[in-house]
C-alpha positions as CSV (number, residue, x, y, z in Angstrom):
1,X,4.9,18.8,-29.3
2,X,1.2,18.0,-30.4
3,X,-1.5,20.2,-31.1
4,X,-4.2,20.3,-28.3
5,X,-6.8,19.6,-31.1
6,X,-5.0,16.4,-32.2
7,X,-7.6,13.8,-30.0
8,X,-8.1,11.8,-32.6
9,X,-4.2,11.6,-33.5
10,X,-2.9,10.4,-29.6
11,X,-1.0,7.4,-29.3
12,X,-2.8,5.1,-27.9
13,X,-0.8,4.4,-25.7
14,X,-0.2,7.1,-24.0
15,X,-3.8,7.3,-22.8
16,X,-3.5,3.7,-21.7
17,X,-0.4,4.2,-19.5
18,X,-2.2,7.2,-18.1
19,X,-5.5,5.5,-17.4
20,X,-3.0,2.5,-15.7
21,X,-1.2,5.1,-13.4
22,X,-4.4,7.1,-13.0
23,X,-6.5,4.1,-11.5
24,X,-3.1,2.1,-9.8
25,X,-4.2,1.8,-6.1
26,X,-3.1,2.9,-3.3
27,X,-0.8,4.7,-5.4
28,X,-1.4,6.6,-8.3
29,X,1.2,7.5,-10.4
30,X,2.7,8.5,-14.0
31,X,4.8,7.0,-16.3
32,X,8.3,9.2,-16.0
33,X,9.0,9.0,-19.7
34,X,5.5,11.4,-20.9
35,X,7.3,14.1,-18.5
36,X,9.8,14.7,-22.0
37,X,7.7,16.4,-24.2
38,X,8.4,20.0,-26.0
39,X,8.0,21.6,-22.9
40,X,8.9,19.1,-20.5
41,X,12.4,18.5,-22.8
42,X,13.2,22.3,-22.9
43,X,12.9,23.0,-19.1
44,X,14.9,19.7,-18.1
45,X,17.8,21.8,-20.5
46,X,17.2,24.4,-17.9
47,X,17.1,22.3,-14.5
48,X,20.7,20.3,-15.9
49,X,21.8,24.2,-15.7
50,X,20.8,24.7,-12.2
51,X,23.3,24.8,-9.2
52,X,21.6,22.7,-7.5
53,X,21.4,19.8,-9.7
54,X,25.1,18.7,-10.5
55,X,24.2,15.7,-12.5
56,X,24.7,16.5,-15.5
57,X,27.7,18.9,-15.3
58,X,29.6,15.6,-13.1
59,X,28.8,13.5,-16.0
60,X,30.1,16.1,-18.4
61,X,33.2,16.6,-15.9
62,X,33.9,12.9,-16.5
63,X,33.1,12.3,-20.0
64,X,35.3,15.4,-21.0
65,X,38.6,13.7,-18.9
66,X,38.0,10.2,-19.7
67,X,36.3,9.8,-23.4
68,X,39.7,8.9,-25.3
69,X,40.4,6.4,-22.6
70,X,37.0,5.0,-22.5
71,X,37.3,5.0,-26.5
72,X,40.9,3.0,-26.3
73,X,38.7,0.4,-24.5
74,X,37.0,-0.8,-27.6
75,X,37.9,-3.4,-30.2
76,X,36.9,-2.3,-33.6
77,X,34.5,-0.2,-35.3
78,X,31.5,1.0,-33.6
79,X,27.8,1.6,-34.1
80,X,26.9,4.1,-31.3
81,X,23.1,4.0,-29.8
82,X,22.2,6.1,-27.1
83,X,19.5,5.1,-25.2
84,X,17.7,8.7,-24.3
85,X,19.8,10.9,-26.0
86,X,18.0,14.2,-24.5
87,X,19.9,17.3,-26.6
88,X,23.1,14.7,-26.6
89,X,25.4,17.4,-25.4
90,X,27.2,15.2,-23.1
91,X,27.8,12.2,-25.4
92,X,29.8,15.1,-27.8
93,X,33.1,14.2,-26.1
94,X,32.5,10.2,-26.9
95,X,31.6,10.7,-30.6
96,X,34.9,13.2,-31.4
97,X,36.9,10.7,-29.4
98,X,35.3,8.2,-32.0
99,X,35.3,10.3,-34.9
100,X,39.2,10.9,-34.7
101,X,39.9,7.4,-35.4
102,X,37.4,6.6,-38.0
103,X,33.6,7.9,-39.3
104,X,31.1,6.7,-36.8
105,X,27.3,5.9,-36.9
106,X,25.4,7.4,-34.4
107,X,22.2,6.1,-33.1
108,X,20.0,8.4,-30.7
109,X,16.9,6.5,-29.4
110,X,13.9,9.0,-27.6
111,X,10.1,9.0,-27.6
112,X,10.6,12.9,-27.9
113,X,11.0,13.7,-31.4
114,X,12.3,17.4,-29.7
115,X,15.0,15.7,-28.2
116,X,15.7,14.2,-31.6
117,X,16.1,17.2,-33.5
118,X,18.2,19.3,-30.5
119,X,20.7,16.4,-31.1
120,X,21.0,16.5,-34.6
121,X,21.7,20.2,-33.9
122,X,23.7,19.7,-31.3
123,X,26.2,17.3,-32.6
124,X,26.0,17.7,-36.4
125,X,29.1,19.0,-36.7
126,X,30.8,16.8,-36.1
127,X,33.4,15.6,-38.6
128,X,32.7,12.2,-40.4
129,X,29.6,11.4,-38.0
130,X,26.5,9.8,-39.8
131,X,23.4,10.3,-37.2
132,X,20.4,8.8,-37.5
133,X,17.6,9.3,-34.8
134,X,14.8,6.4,-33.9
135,X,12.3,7.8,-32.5
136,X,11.2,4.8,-30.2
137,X,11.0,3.1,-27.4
138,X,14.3,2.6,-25.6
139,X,14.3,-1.5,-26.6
140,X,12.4,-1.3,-29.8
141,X,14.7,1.2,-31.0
142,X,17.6,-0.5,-29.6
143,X,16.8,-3.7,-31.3
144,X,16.2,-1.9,-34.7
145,X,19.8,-0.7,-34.4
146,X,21.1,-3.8,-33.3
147,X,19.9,-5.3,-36.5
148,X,20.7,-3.0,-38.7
149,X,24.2,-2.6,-37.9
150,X,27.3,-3.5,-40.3
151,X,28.9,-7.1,-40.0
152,X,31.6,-6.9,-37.5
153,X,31.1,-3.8,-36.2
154,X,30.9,-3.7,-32.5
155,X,27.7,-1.9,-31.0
156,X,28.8,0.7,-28.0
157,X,25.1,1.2,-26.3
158,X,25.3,4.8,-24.3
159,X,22.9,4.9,-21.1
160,X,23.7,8.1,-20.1
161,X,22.7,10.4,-16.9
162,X,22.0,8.2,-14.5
163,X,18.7,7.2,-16.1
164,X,19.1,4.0,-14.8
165,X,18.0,5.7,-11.6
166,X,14.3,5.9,-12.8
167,X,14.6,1.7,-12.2
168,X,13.5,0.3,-8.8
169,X,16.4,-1.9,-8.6
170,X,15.4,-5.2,-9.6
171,X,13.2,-4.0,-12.5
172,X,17.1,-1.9,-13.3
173,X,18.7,-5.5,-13.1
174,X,16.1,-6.9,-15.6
175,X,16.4,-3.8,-18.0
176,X,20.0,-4.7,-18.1
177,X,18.8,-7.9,-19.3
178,X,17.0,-6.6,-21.8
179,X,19.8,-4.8,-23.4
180,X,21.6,-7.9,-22.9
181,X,19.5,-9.5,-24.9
182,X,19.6,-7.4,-28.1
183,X,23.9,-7.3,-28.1
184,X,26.2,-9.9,-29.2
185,X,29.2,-11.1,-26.8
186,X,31.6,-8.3,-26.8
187,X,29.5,-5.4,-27.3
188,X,29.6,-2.7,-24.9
189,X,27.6,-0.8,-22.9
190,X,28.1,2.4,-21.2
191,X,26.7,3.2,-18.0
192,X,26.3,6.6,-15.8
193,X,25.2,6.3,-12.3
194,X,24.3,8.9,-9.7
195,X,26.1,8.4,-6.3
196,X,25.1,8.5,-3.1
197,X,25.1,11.8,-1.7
198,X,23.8,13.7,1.6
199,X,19.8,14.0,1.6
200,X,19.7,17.8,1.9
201,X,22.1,17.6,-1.3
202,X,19.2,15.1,-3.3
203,X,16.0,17.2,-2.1
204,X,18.0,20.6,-3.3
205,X,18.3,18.9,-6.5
206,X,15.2,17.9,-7.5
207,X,13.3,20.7,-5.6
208,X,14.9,24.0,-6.9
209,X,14.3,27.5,-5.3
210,X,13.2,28.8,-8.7
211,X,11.0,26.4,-9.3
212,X,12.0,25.4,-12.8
213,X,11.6,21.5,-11.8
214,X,8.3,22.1,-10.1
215,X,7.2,23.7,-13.7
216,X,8.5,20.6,-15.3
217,X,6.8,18.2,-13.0
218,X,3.5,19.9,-13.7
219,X,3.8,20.2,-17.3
220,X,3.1,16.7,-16.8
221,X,-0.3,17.4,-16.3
222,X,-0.5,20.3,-18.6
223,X,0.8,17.4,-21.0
224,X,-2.3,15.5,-20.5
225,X,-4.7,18.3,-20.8
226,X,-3.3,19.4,-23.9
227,X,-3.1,15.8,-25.9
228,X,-5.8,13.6,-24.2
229,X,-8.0,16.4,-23.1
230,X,-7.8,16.4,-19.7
231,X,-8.7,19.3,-17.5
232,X,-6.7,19.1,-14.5
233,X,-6.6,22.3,-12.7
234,X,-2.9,22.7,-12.3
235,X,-3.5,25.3,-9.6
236,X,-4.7,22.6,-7.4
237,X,-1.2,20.8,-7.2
238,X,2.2,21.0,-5.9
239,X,5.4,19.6,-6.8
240,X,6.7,17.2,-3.7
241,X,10.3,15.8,-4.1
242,X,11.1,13.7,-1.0
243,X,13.9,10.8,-0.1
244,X,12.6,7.1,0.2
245,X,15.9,5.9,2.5
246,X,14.9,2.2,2.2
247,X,15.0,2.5,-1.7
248,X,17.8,4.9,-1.9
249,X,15.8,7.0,-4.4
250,X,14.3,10.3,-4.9
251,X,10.8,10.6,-5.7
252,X,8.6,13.3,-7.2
253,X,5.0,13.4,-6.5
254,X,2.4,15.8,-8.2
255,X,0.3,16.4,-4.2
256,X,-3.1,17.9,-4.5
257,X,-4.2,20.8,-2.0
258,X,-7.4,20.4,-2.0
259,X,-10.4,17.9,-3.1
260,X,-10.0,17.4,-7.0
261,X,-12.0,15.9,-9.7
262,X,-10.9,15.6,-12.9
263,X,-11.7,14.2,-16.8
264,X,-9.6,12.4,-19.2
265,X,-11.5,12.2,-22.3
266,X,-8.5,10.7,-25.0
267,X,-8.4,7.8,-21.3
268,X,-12.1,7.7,-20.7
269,X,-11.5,8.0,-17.5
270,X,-12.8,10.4,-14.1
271,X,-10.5,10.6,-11.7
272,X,-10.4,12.1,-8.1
273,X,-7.8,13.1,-5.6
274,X,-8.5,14.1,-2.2
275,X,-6.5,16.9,-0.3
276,X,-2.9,15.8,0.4
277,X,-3.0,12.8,-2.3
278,X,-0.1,12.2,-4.8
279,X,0.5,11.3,-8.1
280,X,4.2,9.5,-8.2
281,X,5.7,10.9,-11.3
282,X,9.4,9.9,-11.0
283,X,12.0,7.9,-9.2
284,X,15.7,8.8,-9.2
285,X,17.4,5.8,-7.2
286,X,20.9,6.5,-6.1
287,X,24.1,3.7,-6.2
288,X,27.1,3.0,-4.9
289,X,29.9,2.9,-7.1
290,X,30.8,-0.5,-6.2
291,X,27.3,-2.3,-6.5
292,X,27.7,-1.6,-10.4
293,X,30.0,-4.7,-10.8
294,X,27.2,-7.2,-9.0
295,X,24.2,-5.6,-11.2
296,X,26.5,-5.8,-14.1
297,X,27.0,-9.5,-13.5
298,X,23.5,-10.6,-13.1
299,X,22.6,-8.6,-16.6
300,X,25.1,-10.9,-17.9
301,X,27.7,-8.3,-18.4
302,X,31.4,-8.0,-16.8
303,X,32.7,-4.3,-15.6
304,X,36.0,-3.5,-17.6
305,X,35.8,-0.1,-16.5
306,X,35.1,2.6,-13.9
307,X,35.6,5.8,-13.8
308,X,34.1,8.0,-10.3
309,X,33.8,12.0,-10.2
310,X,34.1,13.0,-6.6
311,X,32.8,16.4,-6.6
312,X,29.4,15.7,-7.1
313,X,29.4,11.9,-7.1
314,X,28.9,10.0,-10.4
315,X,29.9,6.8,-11.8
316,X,30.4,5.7,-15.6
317,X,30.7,2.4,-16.0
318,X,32.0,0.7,-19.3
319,X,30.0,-2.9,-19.3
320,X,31.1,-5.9,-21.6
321,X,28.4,-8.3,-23.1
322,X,29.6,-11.9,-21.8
């Protein structure tokens, strides 16, 4: 996504987040978001085709069944933004469900411009779509859209693939807030949420036999050599996804095996790792269906609607500004 020679060119904050997580004690970590670059973006295409991770293909089960009826929930015309849009394959079902009853606007919000254009390609073909791409932070670009939006037109946030999971809990409850914040009353918002599921099920998932999320994981690092000129040696570390029970969640560490040292010019920083250290790159927090309506409340929204895949185990959950 950026040329290694670009130094002078990285966002500035980017290095900032990574010198934070790089220097948080006891535990280092990594925002989850700089894990979506060119790279990172195309092999999480590949992991949502794996067996083992049935995410997206519950979500796309669900969306397939239940977009006209989720559509015949809303009031009036609607401004769609989609908070992490990814290649916006799944959200295809909403927008024709939309686009049948009148032309839509069609708002993806990512930080990775890739992701940007993948949707345009994805879902430009859709008849009497208009799609315009922010590419921002979830609540900037949110806010942007929110202002920007026709008189009367009711705003339909999409907050797709359980992404919600990369929340601890409370900081998911004042997210929810957030959006809150930015939408009138009777605006909606559309939530997915992984399930509970057996442990074995969870590790399999986010720790493939192929290895394709382990590559994905380390491009993490890679990420930071390339655009902030760091020289990690990604030899030196192994992809670790375990289950924290108390937190319901799924994390993925980055654990070093063996003593490393390493530079961060774009960061000014030097960092070290002893043997069998992590770097906590990602959090995937799991929910019961019915806890939805309690979060939902707090955020200062009321659940109208749920809809559960069993297979796998996902929720979406359409959410109405109070």
């Amino acid at each position: 996504m950026t040329e290694p020679a670009l130094l002078q060119d990285v966002s500035p904050g980017f290095a900032a987040d990574i010198r934070a997580g790089l220097t948080h004690s006891p535990q280092k970590e990594l925002p989850s978001k700089y894990l979506y670059d060119e790279v990172g973006s195309a092999l999480f295409e590949v992991i949502t085709a794996l067996p083992e991770y049935g995410v997206t293909r519950s979500e796309e089960r669900l969306l397939t069944r239940h977009a006209t009826d989720i559509v015949a929930q809303l009031s009036r015309d609607v401004t769609v933004a989609e908070l992490g849009s990814g290649s916006g394959r799944k959200t295809r079902r909403i927008l024709e469900a939309l686009c049948k009853k009148r032309p839509t606007s069609y708002c993806p919000i990512e930080i990775s411009r890739t992701a940007l254009q993948l949707c345009r390609r994805e879902l430009g073909d859709i008849e009497r779509i208009s799609i315009v791409g922010y590419e921002r932070d979830y609540l900037a670009g949110l806010a942007e859209v929110s202002e920007k939006r026709p008189d009367g037109e009711q705003l339909l946030v999409l907050f797709l693939g359980s992404t919600i999971g990369n929340f601890a809990r409370l900081a998911a409850t004042r997210f929810l807030r957030d959006i809150r914040m930015m939408l009138k009353p009777g605006d909606a918002l559309l939530l997915g949420t992984d399930l509970d599921k057996p442990v074995p099920t969870l590790i399999a998932a986010y720790d493939d036999p192929i290895g394709v999320t382990a590559a994905f994981n380390l491009n993490l690092l890679a990420r930071v050599n390339r655009e902030l000129g760091g020289d990690f040696p990604l030899d030196a570390f192994a992809h670790v996804a375990r289950f924290n029970p108390e937190a319901r969640s799924i994390e993925m560490h980055l654990r070093a095996k063996r003593r490393v040292s390493a530079h961060v010019r774009a960061a000014k920083l030097t960092v070290t790792l002893e043997e069998g250290e992590t770097i906590w790159t990602e959090s995937s927090h799991k929910y019961r269906a019915e806890e939805v309506d309690a979060i939902a409340d707090d955020a200062g929204f009321a659940c109208l609607r749920q809809w559960v895949e069993r297979d796998w185990g996902f929720a979406e959950s359409l959410l109405v500004a109070r």
